[in-house]
PDB file of N, CA, C and O in Angstrom:
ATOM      1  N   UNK A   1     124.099  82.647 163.926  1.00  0.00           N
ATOM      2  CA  UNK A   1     124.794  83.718 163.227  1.00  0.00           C
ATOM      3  C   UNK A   1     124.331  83.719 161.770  1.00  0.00           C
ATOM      4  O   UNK A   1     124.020  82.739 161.094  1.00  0.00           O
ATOM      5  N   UNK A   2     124.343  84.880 161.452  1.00  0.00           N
ATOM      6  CA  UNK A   2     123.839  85.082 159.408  1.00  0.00           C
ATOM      7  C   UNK A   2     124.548  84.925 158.573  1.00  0.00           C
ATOM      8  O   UNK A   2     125.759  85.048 158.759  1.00  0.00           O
ATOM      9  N   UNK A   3     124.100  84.645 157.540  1.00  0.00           N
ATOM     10  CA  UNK A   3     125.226  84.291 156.752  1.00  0.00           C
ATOM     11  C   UNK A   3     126.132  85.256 155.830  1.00  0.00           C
ATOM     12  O   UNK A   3     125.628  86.034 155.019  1.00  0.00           O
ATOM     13  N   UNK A   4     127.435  85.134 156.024  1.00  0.00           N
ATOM     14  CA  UNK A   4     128.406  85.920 155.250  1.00  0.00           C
ATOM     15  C   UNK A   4     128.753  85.448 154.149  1.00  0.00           C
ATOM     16  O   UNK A   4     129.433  84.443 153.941  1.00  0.00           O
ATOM     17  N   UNK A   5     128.068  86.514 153.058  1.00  0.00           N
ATOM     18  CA  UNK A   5     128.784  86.123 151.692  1.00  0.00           C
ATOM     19  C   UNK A   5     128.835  86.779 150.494  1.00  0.00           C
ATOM     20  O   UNK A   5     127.683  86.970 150.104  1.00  0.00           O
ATOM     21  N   UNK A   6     129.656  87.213 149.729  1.00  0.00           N
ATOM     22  CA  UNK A   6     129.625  88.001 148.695  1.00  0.00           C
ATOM     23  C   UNK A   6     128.645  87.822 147.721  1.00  0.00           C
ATOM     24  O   UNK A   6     128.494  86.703 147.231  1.00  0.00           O
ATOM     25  N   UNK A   7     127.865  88.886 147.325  1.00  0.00           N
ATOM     26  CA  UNK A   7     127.091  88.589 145.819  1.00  0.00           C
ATOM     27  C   UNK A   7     128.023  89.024 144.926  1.00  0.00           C
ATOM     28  O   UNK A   7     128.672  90.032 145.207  1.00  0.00           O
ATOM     29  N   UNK A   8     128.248  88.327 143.682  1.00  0.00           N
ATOM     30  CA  UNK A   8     129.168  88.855 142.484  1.00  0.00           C
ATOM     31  C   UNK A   8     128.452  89.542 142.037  1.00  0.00           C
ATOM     32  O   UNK A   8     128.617  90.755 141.907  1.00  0.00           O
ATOM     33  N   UNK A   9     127.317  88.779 141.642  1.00  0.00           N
ATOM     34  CA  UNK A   9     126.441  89.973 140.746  1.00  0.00           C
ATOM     35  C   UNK A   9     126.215  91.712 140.903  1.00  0.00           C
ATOM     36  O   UNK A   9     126.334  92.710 140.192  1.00  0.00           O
ATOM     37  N   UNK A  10     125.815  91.371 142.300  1.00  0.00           N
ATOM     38  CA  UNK A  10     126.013  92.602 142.737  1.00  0.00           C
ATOM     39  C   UNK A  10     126.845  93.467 142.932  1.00  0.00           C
ATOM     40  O   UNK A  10     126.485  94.644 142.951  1.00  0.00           O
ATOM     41  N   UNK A  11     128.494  93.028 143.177  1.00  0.00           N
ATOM     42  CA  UNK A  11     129.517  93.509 142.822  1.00  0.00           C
ATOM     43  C   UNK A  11     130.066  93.878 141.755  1.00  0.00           C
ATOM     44  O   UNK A  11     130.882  94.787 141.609  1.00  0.00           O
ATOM     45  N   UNK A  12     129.659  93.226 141.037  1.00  0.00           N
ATOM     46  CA  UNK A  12     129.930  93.632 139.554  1.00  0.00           C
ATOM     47  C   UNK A  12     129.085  94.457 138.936  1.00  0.00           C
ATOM     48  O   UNK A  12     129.483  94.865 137.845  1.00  0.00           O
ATOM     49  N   UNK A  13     127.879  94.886 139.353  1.00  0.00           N
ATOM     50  CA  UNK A  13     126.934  96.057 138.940  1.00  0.00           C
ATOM     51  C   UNK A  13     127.731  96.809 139.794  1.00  0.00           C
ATOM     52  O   UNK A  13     128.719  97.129 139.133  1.00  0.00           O
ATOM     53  N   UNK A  14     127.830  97.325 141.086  1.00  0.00           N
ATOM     54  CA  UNK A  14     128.541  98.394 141.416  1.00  0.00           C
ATOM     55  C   UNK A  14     129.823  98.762 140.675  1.00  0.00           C
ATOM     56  O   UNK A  14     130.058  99.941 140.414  1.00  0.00           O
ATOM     57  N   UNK A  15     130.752  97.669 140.290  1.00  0.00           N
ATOM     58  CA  UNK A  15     131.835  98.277 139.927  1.00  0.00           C
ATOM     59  C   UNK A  15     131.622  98.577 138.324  1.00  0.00           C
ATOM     60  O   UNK A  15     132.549  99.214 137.824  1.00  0.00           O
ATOM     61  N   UNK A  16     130.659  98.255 137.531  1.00  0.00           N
ATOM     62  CA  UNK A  16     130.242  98.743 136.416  1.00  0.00           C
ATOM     63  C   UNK A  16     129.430 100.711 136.734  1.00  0.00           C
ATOM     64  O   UNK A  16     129.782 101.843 136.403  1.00  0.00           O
ATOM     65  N   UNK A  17     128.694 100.342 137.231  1.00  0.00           N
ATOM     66  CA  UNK A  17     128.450 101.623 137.574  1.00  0.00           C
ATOM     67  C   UNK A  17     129.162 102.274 137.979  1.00  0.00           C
ATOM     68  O   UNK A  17     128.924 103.434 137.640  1.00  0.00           O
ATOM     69  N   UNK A  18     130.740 102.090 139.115  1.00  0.00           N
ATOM     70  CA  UNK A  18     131.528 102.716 139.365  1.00  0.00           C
ATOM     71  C   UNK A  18     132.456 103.784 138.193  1.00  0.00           C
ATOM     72  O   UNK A  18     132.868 104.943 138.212  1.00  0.00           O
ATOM     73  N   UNK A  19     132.484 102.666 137.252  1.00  0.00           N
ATOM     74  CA  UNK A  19     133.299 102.787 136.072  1.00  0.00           C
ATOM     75  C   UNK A  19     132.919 104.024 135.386  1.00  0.00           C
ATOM     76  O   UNK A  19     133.512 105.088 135.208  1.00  0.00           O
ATOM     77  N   UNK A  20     131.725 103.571 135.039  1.00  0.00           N
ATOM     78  CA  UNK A  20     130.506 104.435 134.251  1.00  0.00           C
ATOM     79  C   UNK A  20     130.625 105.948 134.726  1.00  0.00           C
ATOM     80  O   UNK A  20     131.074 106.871 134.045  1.00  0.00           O
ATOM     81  N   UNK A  21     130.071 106.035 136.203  1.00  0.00           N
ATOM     82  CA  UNK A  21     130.532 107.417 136.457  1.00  0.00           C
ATOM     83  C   UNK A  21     131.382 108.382 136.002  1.00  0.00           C
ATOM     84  O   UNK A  21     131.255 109.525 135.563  1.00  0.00           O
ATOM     85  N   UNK A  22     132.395 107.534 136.246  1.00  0.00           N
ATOM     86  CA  UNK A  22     133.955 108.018 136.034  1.00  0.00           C
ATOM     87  C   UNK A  22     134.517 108.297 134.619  1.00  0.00           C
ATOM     88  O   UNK A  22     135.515 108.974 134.369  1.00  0.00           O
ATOM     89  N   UNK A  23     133.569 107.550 133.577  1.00  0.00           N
ATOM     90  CA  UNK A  23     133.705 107.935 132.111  1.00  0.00           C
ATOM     91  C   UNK A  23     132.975 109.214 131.802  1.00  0.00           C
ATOM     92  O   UNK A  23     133.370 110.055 130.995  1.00  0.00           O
ATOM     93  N   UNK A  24     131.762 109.292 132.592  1.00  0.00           N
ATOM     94  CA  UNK A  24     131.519 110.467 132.212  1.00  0.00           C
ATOM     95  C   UNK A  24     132.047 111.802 132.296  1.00  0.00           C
ATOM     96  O   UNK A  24     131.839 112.781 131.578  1.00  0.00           O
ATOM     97  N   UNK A  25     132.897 111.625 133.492  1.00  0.00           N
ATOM     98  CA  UNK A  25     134.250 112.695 133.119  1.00  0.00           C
ATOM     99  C   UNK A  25     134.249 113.202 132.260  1.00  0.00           C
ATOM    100  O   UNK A  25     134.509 112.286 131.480  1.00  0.00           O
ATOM    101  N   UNK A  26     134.092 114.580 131.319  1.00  0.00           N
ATOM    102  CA  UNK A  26     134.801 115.426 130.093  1.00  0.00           C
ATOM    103  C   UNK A  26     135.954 116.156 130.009  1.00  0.00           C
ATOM    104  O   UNK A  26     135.840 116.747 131.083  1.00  0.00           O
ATOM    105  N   UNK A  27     136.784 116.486 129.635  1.00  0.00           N
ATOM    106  CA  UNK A  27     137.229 117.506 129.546  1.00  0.00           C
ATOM    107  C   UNK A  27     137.046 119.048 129.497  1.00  0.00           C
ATOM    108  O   UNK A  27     136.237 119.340 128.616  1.00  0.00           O
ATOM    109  N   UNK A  28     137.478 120.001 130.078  1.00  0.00           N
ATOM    110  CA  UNK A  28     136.670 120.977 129.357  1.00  0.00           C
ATOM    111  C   UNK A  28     137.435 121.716 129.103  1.00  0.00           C
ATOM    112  O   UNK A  28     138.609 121.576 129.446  1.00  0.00           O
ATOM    113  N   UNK A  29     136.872 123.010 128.234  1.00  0.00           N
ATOM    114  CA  UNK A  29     136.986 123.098 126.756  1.00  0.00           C
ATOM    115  C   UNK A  29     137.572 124.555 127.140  1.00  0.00           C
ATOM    116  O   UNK A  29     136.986 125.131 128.056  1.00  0.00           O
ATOM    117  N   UNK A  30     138.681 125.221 126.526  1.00  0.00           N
ATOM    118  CA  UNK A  30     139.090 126.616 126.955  1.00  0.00           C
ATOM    119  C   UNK A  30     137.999 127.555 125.964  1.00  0.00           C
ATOM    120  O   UNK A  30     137.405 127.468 124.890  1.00  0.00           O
ATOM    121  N   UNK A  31     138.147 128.328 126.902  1.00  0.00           N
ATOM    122  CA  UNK A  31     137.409 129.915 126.293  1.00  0.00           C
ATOM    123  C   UNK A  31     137.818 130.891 125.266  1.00  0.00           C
ATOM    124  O   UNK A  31     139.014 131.167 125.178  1.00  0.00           O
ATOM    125  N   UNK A  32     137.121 131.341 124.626  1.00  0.00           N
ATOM    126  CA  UNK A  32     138.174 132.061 123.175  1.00  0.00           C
ATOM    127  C   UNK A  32     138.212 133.489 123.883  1.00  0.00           C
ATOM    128  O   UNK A  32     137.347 134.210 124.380  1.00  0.00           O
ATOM    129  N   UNK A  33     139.324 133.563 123.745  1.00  0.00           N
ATOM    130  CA  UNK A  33     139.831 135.098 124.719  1.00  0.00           C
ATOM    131  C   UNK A  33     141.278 135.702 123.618  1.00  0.00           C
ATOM    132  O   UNK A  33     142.456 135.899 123.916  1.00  0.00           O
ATOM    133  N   UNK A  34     140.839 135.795 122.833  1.00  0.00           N
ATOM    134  CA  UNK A  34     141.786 136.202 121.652  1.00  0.00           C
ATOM    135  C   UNK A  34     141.469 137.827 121.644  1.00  0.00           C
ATOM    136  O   UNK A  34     142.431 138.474 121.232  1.00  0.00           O
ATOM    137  N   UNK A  35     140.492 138.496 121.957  1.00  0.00           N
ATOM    138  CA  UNK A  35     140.729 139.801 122.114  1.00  0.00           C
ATOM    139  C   UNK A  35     141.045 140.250 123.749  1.00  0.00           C
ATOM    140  O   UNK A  35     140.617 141.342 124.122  1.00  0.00           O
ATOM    141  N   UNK A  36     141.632 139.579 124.492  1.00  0.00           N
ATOM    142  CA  UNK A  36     142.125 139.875 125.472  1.00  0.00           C
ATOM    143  C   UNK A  36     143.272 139.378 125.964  1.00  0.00           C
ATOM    144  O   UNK A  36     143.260 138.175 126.228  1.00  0.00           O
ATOM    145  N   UNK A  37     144.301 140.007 126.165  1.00  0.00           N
ATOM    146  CA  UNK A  37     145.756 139.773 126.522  1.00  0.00           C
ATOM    147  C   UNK A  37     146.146 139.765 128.341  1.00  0.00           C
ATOM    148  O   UNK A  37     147.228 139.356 128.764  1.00  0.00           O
ATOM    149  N   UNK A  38     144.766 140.424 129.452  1.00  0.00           N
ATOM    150  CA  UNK A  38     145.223 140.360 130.788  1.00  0.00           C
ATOM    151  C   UNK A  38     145.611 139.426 131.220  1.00  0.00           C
ATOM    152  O   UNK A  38     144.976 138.383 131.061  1.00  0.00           O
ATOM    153  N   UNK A  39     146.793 139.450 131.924  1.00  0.00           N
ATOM    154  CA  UNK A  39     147.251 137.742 132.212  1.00  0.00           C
ATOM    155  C   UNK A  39     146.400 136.802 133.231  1.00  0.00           C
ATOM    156  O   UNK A  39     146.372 135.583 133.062  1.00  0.00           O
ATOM    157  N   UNK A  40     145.548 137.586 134.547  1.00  0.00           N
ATOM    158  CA  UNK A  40     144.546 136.768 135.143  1.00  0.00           C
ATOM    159  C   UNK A  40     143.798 135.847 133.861  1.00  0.00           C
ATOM    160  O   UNK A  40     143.861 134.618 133.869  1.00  0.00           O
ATOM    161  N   UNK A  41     143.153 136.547 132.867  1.00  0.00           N
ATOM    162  CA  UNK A  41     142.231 135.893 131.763  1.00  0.00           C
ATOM    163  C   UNK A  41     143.158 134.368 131.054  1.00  0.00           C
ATOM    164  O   UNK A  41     142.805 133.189 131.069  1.00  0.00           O
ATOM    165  N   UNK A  42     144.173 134.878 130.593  1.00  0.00           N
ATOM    166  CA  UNK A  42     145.206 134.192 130.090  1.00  0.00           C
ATOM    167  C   UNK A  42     145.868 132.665 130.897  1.00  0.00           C
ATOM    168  O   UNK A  42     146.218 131.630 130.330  1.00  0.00           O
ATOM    169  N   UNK A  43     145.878 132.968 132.341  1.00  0.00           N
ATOM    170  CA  UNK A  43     145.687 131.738 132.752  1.00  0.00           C
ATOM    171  C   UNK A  43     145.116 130.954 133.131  1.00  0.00           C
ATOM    172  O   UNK A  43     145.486 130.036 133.862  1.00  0.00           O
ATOM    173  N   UNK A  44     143.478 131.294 132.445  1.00  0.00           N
ATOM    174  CA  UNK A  44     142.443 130.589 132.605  1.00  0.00           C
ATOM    175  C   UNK A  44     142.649 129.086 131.523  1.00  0.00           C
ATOM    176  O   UNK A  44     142.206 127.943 131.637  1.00  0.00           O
ATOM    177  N   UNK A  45     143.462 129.693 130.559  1.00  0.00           N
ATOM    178  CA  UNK A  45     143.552 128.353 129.838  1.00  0.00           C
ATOM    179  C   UNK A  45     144.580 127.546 130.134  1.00  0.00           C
ATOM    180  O   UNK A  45     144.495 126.383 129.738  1.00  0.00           O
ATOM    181  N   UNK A  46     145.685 127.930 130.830  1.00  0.00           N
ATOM    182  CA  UNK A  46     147.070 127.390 131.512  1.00  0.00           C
ATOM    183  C   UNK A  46     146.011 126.067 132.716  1.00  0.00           C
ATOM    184  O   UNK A  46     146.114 124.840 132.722  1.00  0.00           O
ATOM    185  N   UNK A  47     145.257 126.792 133.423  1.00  0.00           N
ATOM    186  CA  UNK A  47     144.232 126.293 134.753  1.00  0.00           C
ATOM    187  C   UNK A  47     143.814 124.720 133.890  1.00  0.00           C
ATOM    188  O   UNK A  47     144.012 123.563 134.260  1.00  0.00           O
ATOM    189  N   UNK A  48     143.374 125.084 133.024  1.00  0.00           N
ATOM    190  CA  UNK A  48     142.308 124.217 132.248  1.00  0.00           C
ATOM    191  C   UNK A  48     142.884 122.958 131.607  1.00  0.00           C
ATOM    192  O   UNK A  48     142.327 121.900 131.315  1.00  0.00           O
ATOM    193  N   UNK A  49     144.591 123.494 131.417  1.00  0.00           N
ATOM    194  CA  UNK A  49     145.148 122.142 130.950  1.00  0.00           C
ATOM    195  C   UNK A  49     145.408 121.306 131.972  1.00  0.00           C
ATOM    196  O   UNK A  49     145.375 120.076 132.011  1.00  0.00           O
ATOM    197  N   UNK A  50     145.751 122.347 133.049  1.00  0.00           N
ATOM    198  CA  UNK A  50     145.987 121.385 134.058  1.00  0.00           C
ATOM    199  C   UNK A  50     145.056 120.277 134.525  1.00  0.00           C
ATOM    200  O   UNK A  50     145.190 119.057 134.624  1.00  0.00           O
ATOM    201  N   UNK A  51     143.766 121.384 134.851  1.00  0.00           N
ATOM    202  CA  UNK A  51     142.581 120.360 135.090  1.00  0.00           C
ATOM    203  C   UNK A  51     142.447 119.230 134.688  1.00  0.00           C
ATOM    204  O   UNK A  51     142.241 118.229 135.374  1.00  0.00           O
ATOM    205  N   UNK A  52     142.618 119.345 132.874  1.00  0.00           N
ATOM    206  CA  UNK A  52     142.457 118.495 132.272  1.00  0.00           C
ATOM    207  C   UNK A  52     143.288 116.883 132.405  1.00  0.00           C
ATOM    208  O   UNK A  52     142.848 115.734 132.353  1.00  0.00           O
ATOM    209  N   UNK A  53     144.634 117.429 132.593  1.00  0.00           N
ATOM    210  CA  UNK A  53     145.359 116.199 132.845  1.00  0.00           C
ATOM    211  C   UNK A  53     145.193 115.891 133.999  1.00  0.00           C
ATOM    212  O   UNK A  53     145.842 114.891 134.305  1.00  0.00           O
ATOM    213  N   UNK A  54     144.230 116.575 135.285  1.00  0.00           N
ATOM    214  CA  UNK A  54     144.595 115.514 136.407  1.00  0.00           C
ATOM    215  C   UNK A  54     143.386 114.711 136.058  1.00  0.00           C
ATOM    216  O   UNK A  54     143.473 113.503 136.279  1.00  0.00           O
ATOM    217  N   UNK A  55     142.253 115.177 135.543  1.00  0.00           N
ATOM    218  CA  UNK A  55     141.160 114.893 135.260  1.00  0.00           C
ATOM    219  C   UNK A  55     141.639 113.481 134.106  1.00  0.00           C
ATOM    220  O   UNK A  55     140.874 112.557 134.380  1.00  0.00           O
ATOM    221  N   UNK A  56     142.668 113.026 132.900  1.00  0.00           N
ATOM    222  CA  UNK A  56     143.178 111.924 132.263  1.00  0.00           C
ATOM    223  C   UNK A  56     143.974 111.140 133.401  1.00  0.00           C
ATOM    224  O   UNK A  56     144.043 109.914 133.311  1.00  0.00           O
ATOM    225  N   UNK A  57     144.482 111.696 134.299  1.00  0.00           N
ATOM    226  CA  UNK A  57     145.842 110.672 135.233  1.00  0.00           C
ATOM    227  C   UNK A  57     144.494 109.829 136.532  1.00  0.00           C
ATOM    228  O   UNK A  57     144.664 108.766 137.129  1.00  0.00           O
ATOM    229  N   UNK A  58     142.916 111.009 136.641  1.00  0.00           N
ATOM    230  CA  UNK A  58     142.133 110.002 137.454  1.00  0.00           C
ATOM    231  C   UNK A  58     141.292 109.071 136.514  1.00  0.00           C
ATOM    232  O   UNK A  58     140.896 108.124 137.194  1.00  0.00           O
ATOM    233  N   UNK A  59     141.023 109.007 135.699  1.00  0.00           N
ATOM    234  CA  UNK A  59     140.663 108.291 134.888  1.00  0.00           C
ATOM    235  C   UNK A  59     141.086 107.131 134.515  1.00  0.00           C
ATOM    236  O   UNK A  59     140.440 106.083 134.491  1.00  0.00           O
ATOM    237  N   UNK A  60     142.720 107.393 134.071  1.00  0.00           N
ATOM    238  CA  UNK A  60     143.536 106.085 134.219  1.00  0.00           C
ATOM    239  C   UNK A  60     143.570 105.439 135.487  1.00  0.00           C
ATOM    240  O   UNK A  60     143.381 104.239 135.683  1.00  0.00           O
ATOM    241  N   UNK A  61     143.892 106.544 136.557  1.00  0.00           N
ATOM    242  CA  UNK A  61     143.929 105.315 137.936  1.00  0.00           C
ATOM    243  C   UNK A  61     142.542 104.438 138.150  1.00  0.00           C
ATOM    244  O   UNK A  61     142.606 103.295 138.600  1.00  0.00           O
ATOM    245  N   UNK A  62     141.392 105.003 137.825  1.00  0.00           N
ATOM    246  CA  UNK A  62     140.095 104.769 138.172  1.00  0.00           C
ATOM    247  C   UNK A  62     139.936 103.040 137.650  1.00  0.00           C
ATOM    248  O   UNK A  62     139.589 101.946 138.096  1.00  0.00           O
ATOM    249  N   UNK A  63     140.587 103.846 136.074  1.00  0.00           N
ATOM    250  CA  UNK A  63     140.402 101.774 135.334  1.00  0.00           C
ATOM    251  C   UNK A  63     141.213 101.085 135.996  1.00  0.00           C
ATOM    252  O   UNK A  63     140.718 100.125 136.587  1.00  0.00           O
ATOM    253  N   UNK A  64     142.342 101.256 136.104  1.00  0.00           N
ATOM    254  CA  UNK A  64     143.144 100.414 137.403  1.00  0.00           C
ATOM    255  C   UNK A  64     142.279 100.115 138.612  1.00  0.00           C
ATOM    256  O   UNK A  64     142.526  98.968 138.986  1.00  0.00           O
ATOM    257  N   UNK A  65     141.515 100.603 139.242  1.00  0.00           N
ATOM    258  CA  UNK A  65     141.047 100.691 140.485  1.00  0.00           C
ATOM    259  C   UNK A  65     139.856  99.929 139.850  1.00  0.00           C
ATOM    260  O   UNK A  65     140.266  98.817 140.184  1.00  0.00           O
ATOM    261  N   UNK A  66     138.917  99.709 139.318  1.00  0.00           N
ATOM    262  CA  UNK A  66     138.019  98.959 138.717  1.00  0.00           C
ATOM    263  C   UNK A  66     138.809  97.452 138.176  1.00  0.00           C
ATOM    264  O   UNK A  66     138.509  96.374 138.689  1.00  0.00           O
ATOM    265  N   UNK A  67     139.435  97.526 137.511  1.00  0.00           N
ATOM    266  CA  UNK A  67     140.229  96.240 137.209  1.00  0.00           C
ATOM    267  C   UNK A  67     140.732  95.257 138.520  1.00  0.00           C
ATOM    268  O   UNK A  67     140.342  94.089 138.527  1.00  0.00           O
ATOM    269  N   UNK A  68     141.567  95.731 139.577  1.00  0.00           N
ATOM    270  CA  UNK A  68     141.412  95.725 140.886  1.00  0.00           C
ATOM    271  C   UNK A  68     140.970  95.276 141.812  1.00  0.00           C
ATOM    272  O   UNK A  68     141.500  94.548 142.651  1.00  0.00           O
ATOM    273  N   UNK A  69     139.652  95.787 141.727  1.00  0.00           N
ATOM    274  CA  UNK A  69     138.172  95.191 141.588  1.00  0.00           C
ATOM    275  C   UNK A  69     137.460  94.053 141.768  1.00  0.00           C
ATOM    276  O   UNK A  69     137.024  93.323 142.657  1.00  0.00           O
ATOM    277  N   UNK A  70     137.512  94.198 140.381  1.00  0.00           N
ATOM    278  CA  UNK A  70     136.977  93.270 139.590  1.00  0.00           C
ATOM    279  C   UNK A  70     138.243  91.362 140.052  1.00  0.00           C
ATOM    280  O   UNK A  70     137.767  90.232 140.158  1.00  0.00           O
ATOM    281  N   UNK A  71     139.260  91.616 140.153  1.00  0.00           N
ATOM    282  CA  UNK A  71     139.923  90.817 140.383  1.00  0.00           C
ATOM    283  C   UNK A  71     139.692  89.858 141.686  1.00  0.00           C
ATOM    284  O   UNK A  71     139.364  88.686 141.865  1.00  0.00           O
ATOM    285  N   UNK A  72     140.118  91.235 142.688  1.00  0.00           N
ATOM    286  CA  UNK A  72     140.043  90.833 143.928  1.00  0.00           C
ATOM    287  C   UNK A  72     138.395  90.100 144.553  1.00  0.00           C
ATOM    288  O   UNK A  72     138.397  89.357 145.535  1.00  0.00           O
ATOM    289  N   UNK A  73     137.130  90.448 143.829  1.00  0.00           N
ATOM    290  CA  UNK A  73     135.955  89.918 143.657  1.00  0.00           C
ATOM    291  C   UNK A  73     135.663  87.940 143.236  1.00  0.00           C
ATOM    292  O   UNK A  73     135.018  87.027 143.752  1.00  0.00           O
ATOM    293  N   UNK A  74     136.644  88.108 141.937  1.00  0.00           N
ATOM    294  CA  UNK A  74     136.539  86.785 141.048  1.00  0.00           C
ATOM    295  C   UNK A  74     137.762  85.813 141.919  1.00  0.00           C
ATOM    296  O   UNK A  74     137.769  84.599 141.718  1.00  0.00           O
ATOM    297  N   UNK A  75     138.955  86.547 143.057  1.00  0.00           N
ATOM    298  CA  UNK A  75     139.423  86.381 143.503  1.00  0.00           C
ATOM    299  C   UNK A  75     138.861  85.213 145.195  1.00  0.00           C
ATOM    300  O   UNK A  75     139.086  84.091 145.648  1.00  0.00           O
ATOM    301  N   UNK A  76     138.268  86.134 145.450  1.00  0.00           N
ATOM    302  CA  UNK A  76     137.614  85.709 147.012  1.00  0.00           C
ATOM    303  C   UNK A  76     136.716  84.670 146.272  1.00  0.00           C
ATOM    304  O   UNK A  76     136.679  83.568 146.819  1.00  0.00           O
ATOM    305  N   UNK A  77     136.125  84.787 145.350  1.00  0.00           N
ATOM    306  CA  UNK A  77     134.668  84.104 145.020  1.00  0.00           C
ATOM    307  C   UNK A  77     135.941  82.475 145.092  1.00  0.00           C
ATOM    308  O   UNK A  77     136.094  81.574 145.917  1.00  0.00           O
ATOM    309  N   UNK A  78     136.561  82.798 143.837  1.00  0.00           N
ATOM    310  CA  UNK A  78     137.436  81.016 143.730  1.00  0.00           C
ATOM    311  C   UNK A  78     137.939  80.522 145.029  1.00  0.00           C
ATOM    312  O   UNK A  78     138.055  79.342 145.359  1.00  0.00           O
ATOM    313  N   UNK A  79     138.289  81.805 145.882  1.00  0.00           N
ATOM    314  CA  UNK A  79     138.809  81.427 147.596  1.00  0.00           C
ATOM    315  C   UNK A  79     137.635  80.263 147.971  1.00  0.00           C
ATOM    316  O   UNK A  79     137.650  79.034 147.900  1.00  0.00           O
ATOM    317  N   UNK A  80     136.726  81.130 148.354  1.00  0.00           N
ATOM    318  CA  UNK A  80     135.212  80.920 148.950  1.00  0.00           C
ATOM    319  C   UNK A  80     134.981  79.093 148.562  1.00  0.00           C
ATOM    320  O   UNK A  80     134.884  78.122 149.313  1.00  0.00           O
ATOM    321  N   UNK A  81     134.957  79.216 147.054  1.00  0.00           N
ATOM    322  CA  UNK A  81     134.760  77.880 146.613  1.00  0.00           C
ATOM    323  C   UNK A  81     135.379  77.067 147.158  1.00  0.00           C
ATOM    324  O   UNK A  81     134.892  76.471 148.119  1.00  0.00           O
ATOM    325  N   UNK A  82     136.638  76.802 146.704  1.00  0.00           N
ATOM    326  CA  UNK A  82     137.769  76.088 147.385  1.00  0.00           C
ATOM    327  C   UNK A  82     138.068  75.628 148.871  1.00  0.00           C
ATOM    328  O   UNK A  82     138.516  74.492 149.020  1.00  0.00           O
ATOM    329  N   UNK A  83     137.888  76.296 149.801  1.00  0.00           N
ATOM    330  CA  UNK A  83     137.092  76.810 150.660  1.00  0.00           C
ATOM    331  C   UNK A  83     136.251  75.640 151.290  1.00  0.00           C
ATOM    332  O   UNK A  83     136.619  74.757 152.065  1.00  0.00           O
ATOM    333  N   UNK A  84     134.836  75.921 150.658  1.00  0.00           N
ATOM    334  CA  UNK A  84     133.725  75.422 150.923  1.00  0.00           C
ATOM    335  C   UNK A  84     134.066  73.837 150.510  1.00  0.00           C
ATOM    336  O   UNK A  84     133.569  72.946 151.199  1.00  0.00           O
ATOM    337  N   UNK A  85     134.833  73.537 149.494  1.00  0.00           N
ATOM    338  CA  UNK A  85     134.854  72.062 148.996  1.00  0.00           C
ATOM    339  C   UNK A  85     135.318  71.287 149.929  1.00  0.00           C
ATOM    340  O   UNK A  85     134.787  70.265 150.365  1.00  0.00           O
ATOM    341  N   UNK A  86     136.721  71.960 150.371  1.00  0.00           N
ATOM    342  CA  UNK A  86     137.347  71.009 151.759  1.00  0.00           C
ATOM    343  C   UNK A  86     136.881  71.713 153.137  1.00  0.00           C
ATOM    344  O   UNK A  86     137.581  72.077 154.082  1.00  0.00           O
ATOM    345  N   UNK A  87     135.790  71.775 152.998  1.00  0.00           N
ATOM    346  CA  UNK A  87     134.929  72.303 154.723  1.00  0.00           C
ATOM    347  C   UNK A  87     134.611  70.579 154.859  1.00  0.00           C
ATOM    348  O   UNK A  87     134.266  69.836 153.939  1.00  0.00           O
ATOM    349  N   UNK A  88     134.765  70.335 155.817  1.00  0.00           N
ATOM    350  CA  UNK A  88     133.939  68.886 156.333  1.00  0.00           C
ATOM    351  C   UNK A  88     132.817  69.537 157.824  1.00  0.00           C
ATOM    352  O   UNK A  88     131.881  68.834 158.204  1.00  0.00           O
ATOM    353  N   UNK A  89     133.012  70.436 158.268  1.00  0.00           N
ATOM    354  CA  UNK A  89     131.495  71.132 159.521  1.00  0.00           C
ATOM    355  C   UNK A  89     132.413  70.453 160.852  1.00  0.00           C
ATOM    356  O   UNK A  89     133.400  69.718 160.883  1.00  0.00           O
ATOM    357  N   UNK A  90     131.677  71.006 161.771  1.00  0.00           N
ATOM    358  CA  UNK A  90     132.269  70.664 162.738  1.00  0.00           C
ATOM    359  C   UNK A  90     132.785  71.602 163.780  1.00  0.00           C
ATOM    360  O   UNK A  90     133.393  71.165 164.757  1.00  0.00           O
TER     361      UNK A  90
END
């Protein structure tokens, strides 16, 4: 059988890159519609706040979810060790 085993390193580049993605997130930016009063137009910027905050509430969950992560990783690894110290084979 092959062997099963976590790379950190490699886990920890994915969840850096995970991160990364997810910062690049922007906000975006409302439209200047000051000479127009139609209300379709008008709740283009109502739309946009919204966006915006689900777009801050995934962001926050995301660092949670990276932190998470990152735990449950540094987590198994100390398992693994511990683990391996009191293995005697057999």
């Amino acid at each position: 059988m092959g062997e099963i085993k976590l790379d950190y390193n490699i886990w920890s580049v994915d969840v850096v890159s995970y991160s990364s993605s997810i910062d690049a997130l922007s906000d975006l930016s409302k439209p200047a519609l000051s000479e127009n009063d139609l209300q379709p137009f008008l709740k283009i910027n109502t739309m946009i706040d919204e966006l915006n905050s689900s777009i801050k509430t995934f962001k926050s969950n995301s660092i949670n979810q990276t932190r998470n992560m990152s735990r449950a990783v540094a987590n198994k690894v100390s398992d693994d060790a511990a683990g391996a110290a009191g293995f005697r084979g057999g």
